[in-house]
C-alpha positions as CSV (number, residue, x, y, z in Angstrom):
1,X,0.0,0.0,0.0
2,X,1.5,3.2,-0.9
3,X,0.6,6.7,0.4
4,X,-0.8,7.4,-2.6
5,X,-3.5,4.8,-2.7
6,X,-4.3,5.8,1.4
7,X,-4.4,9.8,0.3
8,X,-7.3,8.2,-2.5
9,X,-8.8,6.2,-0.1
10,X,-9.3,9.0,2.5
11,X,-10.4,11.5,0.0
12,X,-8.0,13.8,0.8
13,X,-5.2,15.7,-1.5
14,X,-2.8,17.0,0.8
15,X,-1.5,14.4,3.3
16,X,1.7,13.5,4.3
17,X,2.3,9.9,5.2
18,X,5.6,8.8,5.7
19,X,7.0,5.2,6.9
20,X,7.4,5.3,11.1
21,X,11.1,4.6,12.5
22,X,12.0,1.1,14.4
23,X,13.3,0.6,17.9
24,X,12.4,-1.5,20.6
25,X,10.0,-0.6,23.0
26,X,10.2,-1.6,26.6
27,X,7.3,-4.2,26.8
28,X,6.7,-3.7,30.3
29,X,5.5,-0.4,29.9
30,X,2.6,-1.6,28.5
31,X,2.3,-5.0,30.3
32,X,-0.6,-4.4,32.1
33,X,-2.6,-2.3,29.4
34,X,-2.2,-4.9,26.3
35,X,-5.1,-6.9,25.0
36,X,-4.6,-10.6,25.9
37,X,-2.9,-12.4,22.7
38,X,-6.4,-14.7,22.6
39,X,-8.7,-11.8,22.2
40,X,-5.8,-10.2,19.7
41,X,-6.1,-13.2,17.6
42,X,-9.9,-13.2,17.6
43,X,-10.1,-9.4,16.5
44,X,-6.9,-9.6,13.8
45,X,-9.8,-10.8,11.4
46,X,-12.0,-7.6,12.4
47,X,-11.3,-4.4,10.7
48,X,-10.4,-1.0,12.7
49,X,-14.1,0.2,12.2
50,X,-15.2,-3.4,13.1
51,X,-12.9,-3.1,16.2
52,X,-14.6,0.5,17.3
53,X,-17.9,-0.5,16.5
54,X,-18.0,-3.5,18.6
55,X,-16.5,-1.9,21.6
56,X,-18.5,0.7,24.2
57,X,-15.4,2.8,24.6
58,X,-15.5,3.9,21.0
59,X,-19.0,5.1,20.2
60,X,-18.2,8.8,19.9
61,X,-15.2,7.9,18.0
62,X,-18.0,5.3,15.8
63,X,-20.2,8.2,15.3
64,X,-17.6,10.8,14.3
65,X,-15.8,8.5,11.7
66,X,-19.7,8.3,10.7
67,X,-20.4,11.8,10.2
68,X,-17.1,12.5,8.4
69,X,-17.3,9.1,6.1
70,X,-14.4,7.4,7.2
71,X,-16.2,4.0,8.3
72,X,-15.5,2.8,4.9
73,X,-12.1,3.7,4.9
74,X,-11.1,2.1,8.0
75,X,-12.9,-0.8,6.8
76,X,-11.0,-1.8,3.7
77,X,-8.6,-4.1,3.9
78,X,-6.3,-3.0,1.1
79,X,-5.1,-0.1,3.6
80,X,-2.5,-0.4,6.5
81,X,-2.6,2.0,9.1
82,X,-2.1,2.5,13.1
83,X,-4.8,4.2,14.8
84,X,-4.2,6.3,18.2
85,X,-8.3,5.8,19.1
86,X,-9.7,8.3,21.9
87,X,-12.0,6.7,24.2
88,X,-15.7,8.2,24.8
89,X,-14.2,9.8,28.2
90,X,-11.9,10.8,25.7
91,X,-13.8,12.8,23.5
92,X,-16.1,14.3,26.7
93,X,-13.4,15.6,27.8
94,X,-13.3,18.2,25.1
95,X,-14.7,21.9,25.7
96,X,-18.6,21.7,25.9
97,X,-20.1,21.9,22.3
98,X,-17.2,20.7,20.7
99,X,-18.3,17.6,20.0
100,X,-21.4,18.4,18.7
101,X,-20.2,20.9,16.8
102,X,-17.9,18.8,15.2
103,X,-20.0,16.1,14.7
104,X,-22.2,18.8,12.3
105,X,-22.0,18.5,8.7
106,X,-21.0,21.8,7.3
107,X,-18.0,20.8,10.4
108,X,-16.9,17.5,8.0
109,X,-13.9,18.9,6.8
110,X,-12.8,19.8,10.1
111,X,-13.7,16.6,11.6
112,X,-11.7,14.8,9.0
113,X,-8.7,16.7,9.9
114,X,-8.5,16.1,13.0
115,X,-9.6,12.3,12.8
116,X,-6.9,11.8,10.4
117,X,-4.3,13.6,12.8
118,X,-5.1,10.1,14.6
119,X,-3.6,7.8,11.8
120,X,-0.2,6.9,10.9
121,X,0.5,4.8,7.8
122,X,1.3,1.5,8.2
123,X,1.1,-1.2,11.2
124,X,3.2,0.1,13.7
125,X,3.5,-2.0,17.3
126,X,4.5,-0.5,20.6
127,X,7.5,-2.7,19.6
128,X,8.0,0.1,16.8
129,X,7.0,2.6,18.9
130,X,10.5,5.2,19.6
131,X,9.9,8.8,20.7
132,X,10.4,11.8,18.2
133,X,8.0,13.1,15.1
134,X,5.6,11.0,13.6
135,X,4.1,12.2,10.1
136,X,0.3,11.5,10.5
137,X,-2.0,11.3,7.6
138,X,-3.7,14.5,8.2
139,X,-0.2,16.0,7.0
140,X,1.2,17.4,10.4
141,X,3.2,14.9,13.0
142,X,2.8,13.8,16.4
143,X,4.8,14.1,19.2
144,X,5.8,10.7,20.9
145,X,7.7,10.1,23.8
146,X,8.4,6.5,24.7
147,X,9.9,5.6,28.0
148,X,10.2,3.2,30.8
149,X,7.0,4.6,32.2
150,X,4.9,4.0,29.5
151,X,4.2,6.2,26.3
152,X,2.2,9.3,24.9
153,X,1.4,10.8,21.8
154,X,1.4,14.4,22.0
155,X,0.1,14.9,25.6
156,X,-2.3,11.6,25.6
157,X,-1.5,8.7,27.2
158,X,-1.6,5.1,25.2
159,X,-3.6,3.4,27.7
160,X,-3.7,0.3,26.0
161,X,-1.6,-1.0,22.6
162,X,-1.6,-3.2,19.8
163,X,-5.0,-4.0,19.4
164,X,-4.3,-5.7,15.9
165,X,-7.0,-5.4,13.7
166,X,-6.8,-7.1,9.6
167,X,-5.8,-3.8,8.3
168,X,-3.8,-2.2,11.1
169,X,-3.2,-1.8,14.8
170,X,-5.0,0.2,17.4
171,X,-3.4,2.0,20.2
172,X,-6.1,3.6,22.8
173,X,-5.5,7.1,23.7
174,X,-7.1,9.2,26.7
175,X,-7.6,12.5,25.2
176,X,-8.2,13.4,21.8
177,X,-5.5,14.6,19.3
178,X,-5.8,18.1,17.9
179,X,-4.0,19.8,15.0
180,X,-2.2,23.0,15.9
């Protein structure tokens, strides 16, 4: 899958994917917060929209990949991509009216913008996971900071990782991502 054929798919003209750089992550940062492998192996075969719209923690994040037409997207297996997915508490968290306002159709554009500032190209595991810039597909980077504590994505924390899906991974996040 090339970032070409993900800037189609998404609809959008001006992104900026990139490939993510490797290191080794310390596992037991995460150790407690992972998915158990048996559940992993069950959801591989899901989708990432099949992932978030089977699981409570992810209906606002369900509804808003809804109203800005990206179920689809995250639904087709010819794409590859990591996902930093914002819980519900997550999401509520934002300024009253946000949300809503977002979630408004003549908002769309803006919703997609800062939705995509949530995906990386390319399956990338905590394993991969080393701190610096990360290009995002909305066409400005992340900040992340690995360490023995555990890690963050801007100022979010990855409360739980590698969620593998059949065309990505998902890492949960506990505030929402939003462009500068």
């Amino acid at each position: 899958m090339t970032p070409n054929t993900l800037r189609v798919a998404l609809g959008l003209v001006v992104l900026g994917a990139a490939p993510v750089s490797l290191a080794t992550f310390p596992q037991e940062a995460l150790s407690n917060t992972t998915t158990p492998k048996v559940e992993q192996q069950a959801k591989a075969a899901m989708t990432i929209a099949d992932i978030a719209s089977g699981n409570e923690n992810f209906e606002i994040l369900t509804a808003a990949l809804e109203a800005a037409d990206l179920t689809e997207v995250l639904s087709n297996g010819d794409i590859t991509v990591t996902v930093f997915a914002p819980t519900d508490a997550a999401f509520e968290a934002l300024p009253a009216g946000t949300l809503e306002a977002l979630l408004q159709p003549e908002n769309r554009d803006q919703l997609i913008q800062i939705l995509t500032y949530h995906v990386v190209d390319g399956a990338v595991l905590s394993t991969d996971l080393v701190s610096g810039e990360v290009p995002t597909l909305a066409g400005e980077s992340v900040t992340v900071m690995v360490n023995g504590e555990g890690v963050t994505v801007n100022q979010a924390n990855v409360v739980a990782a590698d969620i593998e899906a059949s065309n990505g991974v998902i890492h949960v996040i506990d505030s929402v991502l939003l462009p500068m």
